[in-house]
PALOSE-34638 format. One line per field, with one value per residue: chain; residue number from 1; x negated, y negated, z negated of N, C-alpha, C in turn. Coordinates in Angstrom, 2 decimals. Layout:
BEGIN
unit: (A;...)
pos: (NUM;...)
n_xx: (X;...)
n_yy: (Y;...)
n_zz: (Z;...)
ca_xx: (X;...)
ca_yy: (Y;...)
ca_zz: (Z;...)
c_xx: (X;...)
c_yy: (Y;...)
c_zz: (Z;...)
! end
This chain:
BEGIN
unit: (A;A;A;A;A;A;A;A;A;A;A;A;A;A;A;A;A;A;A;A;A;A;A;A;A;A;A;A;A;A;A;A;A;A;A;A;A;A;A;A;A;A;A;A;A;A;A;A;A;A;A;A;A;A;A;A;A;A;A;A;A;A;A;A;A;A;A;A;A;A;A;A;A;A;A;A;A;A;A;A;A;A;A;A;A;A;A;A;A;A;A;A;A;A;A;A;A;A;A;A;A;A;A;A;A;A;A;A;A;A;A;A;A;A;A;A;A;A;A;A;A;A;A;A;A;A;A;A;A;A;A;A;A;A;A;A;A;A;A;A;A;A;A;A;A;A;A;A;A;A;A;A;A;A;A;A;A;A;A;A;A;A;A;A;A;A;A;A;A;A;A;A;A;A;A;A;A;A;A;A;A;A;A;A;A;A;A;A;A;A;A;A;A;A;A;A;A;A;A;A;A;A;A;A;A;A;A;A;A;A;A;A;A;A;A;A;A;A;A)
pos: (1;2;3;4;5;6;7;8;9;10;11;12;13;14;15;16;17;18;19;20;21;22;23;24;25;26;27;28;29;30;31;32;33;34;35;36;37;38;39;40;41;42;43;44;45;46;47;48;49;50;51;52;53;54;55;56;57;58;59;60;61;62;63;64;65;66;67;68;69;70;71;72;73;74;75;76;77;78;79;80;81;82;83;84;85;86;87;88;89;90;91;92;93;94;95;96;97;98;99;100;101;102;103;104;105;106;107;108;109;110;111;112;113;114;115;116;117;118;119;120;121;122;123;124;125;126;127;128;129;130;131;132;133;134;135;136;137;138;139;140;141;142;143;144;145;146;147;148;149;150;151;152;153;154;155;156;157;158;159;160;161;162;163;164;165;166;167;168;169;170;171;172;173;174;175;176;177;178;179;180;181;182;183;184;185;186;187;188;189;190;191;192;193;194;195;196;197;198;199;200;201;202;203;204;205;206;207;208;209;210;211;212;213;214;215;216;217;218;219)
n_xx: (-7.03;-3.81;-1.26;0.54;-1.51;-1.69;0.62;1.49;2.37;2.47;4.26;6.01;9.21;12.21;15.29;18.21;20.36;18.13;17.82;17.62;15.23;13.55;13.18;11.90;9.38;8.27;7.50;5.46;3.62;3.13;1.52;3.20;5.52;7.90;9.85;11.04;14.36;15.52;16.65;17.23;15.55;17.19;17.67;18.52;17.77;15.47;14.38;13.46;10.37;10.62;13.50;13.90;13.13;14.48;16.51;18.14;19.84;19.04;19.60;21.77;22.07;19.86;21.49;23.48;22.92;23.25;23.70;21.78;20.09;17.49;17.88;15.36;12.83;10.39;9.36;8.20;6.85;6.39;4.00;1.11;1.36;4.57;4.46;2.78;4.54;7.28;6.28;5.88;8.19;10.08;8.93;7.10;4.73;4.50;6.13;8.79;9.12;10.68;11.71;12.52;15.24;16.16;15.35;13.24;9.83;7.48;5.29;4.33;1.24;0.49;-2.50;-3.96;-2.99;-3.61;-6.52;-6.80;-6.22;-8.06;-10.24;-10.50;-11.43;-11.01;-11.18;-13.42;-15.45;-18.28;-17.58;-16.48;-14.05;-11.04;-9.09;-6.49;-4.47;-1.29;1.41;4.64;5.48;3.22;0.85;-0.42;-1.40;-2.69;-4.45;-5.81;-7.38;-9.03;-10.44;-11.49;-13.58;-14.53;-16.61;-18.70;-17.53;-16.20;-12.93;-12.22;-9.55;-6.51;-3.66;-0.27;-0.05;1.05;4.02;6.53;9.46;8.15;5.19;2.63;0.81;-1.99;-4.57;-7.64;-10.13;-13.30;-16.36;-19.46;-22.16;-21.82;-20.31;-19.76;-19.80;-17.60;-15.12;-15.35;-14.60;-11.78;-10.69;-11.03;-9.00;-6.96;-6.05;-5.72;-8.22;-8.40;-9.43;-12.85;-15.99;-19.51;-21.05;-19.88;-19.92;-18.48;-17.49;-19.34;-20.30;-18.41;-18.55;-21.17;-20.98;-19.08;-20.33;-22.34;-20.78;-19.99;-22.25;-22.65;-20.73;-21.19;-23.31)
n_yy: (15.17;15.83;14.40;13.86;13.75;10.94;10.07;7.93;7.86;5.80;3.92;1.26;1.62;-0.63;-0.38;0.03;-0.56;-2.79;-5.91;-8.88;-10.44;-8.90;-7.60;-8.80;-9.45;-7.15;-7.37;-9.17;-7.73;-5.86;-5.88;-6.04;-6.52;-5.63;-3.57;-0.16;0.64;2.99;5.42;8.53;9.86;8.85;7.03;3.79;1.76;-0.61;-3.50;-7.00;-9.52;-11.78;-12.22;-11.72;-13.73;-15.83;-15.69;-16.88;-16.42;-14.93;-12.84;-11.16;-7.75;-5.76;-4.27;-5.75;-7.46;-5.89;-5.99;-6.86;-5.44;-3.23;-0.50;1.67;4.51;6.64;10.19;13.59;14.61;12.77;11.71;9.47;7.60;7.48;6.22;3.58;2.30;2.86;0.41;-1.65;-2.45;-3.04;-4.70;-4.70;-3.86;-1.40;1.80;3.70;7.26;9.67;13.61;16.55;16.99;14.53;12.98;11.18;10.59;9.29;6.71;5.69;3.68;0.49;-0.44;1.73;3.61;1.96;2.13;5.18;5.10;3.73;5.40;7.12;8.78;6.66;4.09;4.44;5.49;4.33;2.98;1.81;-0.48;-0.59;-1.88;-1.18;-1.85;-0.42;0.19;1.37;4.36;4.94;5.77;8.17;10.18;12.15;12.12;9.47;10.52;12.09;10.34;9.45;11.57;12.63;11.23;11.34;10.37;10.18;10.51;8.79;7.85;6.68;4.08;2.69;-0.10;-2.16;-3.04;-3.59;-4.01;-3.21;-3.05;-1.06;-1.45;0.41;0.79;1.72;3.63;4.66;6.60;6.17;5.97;4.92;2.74;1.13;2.92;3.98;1.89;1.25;3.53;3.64;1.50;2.17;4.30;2.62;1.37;-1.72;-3.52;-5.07;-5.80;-7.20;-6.86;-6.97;-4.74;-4.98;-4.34;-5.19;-7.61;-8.86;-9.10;-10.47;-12.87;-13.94;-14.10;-15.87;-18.37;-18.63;-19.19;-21.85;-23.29;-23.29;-25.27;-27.31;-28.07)
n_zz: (-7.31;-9.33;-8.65;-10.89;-12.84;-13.56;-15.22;-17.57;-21.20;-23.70;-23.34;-25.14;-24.46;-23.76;-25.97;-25.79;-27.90;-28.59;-30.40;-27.97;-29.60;-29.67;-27.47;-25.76;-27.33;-27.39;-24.65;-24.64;-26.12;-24.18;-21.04;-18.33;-15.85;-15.85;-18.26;-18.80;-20.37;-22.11;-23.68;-26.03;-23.78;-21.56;-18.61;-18.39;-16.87;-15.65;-17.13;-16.05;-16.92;-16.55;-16.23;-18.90;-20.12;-19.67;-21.30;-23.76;-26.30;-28.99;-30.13;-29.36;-28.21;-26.31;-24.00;-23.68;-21.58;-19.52;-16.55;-15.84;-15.41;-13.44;-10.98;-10.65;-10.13;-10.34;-9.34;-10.04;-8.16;-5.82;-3.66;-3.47;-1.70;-1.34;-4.33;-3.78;-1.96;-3.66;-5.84;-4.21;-3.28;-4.99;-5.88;-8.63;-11.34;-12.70;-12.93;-13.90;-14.40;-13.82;-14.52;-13.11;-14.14;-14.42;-16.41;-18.88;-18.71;-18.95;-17.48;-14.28;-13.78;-11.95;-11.33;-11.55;-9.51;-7.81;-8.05;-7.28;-4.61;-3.67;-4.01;-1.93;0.74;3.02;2.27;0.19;1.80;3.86;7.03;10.19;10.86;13.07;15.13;17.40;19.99;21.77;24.25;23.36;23.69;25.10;23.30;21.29;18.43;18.56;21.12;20.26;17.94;19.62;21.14;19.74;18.36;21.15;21.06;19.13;16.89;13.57;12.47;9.61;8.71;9.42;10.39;11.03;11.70;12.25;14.27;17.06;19.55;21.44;21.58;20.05;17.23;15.53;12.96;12.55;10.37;11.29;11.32;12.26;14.45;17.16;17.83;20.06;22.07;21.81;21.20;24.15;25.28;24.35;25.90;28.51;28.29;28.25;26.13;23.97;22.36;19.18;17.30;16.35;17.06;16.35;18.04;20.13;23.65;26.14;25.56;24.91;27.50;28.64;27.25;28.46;31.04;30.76;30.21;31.53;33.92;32.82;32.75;35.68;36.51;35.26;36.56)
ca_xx: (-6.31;-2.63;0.02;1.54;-2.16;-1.57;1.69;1.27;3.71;1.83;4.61;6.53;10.01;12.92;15.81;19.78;20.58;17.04;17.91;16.55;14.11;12.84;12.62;10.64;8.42;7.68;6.79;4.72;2.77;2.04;1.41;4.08;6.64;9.57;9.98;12.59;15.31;15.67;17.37;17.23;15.45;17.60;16.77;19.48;17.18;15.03;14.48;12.13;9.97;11.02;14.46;14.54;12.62;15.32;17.28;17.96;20.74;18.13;20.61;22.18;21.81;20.15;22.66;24.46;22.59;23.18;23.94;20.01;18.75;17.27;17.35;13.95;11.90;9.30;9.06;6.71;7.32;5.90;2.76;0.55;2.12;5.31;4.19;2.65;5.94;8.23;5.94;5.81;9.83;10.54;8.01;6.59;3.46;4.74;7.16;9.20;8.97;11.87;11.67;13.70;16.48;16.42;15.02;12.72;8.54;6.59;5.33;2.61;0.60;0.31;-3.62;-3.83;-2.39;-4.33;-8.03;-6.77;-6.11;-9.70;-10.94;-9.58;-12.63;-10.70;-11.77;-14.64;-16.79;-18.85;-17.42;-16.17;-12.63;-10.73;-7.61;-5.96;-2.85;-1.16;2.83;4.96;5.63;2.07;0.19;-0.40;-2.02;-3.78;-5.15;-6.60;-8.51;-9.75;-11.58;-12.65;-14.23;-15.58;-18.08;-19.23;-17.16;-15.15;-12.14;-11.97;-8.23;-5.50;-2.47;0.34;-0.43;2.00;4.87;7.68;9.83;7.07;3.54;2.27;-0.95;-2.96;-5.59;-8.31;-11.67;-14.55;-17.67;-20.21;-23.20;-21.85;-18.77;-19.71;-18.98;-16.03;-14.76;-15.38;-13.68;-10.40;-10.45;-10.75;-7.82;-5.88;-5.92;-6.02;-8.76;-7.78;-10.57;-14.33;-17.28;-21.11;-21.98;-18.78;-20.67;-17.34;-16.99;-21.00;-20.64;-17.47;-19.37;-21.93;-20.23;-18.47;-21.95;-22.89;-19.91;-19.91;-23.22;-22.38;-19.23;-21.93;-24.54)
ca_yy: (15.25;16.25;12.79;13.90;13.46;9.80;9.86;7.89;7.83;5.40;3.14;1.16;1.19;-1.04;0.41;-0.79;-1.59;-3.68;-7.57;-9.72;-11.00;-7.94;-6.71;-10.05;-9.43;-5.84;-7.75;-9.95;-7.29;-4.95;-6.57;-5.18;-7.54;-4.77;-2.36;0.39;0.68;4.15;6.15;9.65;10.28;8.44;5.81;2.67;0.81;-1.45;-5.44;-8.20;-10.30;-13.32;-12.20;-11.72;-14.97;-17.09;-15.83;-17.76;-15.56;-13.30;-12.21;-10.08;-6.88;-5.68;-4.31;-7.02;-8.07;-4.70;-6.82;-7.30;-4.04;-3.05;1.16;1.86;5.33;7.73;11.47;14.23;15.20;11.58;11.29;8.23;6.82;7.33;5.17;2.35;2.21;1.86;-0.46;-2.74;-2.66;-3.14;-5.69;-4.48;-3.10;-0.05;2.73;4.67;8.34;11.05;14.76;17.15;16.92;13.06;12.85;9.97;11.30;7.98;5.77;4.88;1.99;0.17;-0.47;3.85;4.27;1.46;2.73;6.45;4.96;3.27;6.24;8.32;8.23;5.49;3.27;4.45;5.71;3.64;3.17;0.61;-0.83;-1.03;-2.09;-1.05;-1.52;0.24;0.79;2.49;5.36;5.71;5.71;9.59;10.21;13.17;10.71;8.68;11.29;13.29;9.39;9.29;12.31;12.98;10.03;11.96;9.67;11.38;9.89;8.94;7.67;5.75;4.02;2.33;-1.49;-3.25;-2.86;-4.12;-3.33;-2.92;-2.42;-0.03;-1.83;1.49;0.51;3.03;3.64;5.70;7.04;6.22;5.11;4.48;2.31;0.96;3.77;4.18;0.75;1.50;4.66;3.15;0.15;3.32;4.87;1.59;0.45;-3.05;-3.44;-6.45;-6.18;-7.87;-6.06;-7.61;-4.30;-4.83;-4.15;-5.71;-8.54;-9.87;-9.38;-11.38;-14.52;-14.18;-14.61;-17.54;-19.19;-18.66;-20.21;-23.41;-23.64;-23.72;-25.97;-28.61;-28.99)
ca_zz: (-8.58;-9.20;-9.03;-12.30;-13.37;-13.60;-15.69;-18.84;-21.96;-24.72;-23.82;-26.18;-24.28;-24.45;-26.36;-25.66;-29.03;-28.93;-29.94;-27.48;-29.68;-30.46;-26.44;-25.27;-27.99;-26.45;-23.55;-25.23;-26.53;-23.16;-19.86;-17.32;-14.85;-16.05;-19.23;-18.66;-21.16;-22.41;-25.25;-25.53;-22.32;-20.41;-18.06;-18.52;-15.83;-15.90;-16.63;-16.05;-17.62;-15.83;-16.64;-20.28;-20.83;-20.06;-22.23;-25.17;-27.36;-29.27;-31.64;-28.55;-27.48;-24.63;-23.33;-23.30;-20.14;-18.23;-15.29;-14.78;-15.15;-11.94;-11.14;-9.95;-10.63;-9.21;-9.32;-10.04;-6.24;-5.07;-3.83;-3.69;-0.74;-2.07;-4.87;-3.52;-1.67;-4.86;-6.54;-3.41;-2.13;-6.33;-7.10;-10.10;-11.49;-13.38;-12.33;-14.83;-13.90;-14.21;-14.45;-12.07;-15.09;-14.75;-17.84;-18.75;-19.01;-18.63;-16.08;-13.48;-13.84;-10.47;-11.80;-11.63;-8.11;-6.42;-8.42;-6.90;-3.07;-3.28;-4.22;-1.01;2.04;3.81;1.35;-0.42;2.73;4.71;8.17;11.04;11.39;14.35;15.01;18.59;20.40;23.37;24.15;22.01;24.39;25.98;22.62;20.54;17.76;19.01;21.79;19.54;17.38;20.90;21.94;18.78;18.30;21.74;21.12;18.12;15.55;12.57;11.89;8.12;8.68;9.99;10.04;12.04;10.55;13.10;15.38;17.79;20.42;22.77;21.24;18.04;16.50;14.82;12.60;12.43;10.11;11.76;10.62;13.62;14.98;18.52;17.83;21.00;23.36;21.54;22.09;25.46;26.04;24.82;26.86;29.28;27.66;28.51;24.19;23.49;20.96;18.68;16.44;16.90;16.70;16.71;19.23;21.76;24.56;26.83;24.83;25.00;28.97;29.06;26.47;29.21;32.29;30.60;29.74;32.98;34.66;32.45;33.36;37.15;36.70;34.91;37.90)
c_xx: (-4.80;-1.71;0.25;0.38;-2.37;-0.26;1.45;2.72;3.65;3.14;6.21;8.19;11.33;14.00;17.58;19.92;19.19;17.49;17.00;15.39;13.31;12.28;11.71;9.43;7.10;6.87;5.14;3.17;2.09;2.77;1.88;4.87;7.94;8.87;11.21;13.03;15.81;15.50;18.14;17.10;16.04;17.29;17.63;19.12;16.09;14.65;13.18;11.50;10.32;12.37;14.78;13.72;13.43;16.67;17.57;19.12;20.06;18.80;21.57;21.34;20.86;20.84;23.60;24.34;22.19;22.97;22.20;19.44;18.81;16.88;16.02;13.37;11.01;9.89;7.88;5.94;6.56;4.16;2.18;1.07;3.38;5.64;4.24;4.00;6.75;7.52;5.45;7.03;10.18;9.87;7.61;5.30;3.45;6.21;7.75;9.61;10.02;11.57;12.95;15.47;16.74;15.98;13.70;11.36;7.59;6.78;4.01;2.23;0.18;-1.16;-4.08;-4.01;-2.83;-5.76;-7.76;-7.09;-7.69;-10.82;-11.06;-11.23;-12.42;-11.24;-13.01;-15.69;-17.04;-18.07;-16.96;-14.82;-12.07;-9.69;-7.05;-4.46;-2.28;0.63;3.31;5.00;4.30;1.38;0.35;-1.26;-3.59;-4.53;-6.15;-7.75;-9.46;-10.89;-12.60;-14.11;-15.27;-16.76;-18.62;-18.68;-16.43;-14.19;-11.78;-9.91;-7.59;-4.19;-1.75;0.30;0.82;2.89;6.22;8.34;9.43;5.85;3.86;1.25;-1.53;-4.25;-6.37;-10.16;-12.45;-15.63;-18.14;-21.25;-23.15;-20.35;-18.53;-18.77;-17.51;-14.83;-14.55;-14.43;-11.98;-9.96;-10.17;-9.25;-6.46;-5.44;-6.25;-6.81;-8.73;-8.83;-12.00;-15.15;-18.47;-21.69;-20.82;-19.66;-19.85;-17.46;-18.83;-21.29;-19.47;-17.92;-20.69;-21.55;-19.86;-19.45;-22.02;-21.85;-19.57;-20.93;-23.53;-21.37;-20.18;-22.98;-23.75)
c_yy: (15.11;14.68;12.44;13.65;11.96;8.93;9.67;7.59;7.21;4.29;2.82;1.08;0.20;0.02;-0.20;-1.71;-2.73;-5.27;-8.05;-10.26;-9.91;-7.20;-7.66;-9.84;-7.61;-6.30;-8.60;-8.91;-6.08;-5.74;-6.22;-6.40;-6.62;-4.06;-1.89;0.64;2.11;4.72;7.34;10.44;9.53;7.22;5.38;1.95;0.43;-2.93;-6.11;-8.84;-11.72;-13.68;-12.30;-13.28;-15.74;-16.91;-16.42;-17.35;-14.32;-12.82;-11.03;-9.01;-7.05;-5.08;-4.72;-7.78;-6.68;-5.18;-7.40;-6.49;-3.76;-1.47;1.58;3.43;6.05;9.14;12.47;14.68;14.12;11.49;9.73;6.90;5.95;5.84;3.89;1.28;1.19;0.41;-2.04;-3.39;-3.33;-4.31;-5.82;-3.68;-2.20;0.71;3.79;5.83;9.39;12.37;15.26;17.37;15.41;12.90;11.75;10.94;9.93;7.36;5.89;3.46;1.39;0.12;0.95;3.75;3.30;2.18;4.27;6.12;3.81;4.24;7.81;7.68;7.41;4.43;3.24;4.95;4.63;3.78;1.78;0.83;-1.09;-0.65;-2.00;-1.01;-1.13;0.01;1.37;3.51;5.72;6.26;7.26;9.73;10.97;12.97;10.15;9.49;11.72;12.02;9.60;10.33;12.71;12.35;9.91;11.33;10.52;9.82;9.93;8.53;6.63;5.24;2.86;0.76;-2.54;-2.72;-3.26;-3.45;-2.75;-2.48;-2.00;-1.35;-0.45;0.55;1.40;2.91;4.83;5.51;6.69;5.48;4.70;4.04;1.74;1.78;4.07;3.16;1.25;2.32;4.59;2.28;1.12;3.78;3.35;0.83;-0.78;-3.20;-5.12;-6.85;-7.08;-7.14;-6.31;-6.16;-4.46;-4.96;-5.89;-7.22;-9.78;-10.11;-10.67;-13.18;-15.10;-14.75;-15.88;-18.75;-19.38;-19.80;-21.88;-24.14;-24.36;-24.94;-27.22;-29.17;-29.67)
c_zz: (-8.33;-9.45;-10.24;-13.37;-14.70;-14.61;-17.04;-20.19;-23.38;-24.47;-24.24;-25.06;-24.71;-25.08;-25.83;-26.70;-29.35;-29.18;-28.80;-27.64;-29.70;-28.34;-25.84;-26.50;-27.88;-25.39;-23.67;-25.71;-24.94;-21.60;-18.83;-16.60;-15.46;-17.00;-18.69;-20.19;-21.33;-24.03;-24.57;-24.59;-21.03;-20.21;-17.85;-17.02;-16.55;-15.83;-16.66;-16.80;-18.16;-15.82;-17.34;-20.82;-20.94;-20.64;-23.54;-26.30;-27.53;-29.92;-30.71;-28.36;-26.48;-23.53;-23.15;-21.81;-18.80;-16.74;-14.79;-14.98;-13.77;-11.73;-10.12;-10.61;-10.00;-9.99;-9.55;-8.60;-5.89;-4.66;-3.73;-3.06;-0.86;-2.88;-5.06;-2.65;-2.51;-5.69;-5.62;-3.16;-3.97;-6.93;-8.53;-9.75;-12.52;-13.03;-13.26;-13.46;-14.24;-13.55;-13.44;-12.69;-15.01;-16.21;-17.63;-19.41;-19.44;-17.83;-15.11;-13.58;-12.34;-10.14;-11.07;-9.97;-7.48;-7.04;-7.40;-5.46;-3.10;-3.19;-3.05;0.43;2.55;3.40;0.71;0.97;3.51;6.58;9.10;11.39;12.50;14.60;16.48;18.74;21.59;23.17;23.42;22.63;25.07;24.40;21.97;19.55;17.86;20.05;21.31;18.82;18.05;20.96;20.66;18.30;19.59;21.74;19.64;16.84;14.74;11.96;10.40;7.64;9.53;9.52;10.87;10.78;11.35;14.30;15.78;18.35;21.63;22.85;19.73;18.18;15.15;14.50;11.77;11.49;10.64;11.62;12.01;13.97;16.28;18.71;19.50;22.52;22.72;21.47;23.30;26.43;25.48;25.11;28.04;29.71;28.17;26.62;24.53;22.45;20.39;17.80;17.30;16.13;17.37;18.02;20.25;22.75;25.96;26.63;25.02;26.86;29.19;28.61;27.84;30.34;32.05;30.71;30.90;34.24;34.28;32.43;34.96;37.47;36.06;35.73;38.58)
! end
């Protein structure tokens, strides 16, 4: 389904000339961290919840407190990613939306755009997590897919979850009934696998050995 799918416009915005009492009482009535402030399409910004509460001169404007609108918006252009992006770096859970005129359309609901990214195979299919790390310069993407696939797995997705000046950390879901050999073949590959997994083959010889040696070290 299309981004712009998701673009709703039921709500009540603030206005400039809004008294104070009158824009906390907006808030009061729909459950957001920010309303944007818009008249005639245009988007003023937008302010907080946690901002306009402590205000205590309702008889003002709101534009009297320009000085705490915060400019935040999305696009029709944005995809999901995008998104989750602005509504992470912005700390809010709604995103006023502008047309290719800057013009003010609606918003996204942060609600919306996480139900959509649950709904994407990474999330909704059945599969096994696994989180690897190698160099930044040895590591390839197209690497990673080849292990995965030659040991019959289908990669449902990925993504770069961690990194320094020295190691990536990729954390990968795959479809598979032989996570094992695939463990295996990028320990091969020289990967660091960071995750734990009940079939690690590696990992049940190494518990063994240990057993075995704290066994010998107690006669």
């Amino acid at each position: 389904m299309h981004i712009g799918d998701y673009i709703l416009n039921d709500l009540d915005t603030l206005l400039p000339n809004d008294d104070i009492a009158i824009s906390k009482n907006k808030f009061k009535e729909q459950p957001f961290s920010h309303l944007p402030v818009v008249a005639n399409k245009k988007l003023f910004g937008s302010i907080s919840e946690s901002d306009i509460s402590t205000l205590d001169t309702d008889s003002k404007k709101t534009s009297d407190y320009h000085y705490l609108f915060t400019t935040f918006f999305a696009s029709t252009e944005d995809n999901w990613i995008d998104l989750l992006n602005l509504f992470a770096i912005n700390e809010t859970n709604i995103l006023p939306v502008l047309d290719k005129n800057k013009e003010y359309i609606g918003y996204f609901d942060l609600y919306d755009i996480l139900k959509l990214f649950s709904e994407t195979p990474f999330l909704n299919e059945e599969g096994s997590i696994l989180i690897i790390e190698k160099e930044n310069n040895l590591y390839s993407i197209s690497e990673i897919a080849q292990i995965t696939e030659t040991n019959k797995g289908k990669l449902l997705g990925l993504f770069i979850s961690k990194n320094n000046e020295n190691t990536t950390q990729i954390t990968l879901k795959i479809k598979t009934e032989h996570i094992n050999e695939i463990i295996q073949s990028y320990r091969r590959y020289e990967y660091n696998v960071l995750s734990s997994h009940e079939d690690d083959s590696y990992l049940e010889e190494l518990k063994n050995r240990s057993n075995y040696l704290q066994k010998y070290l107690n006669l």
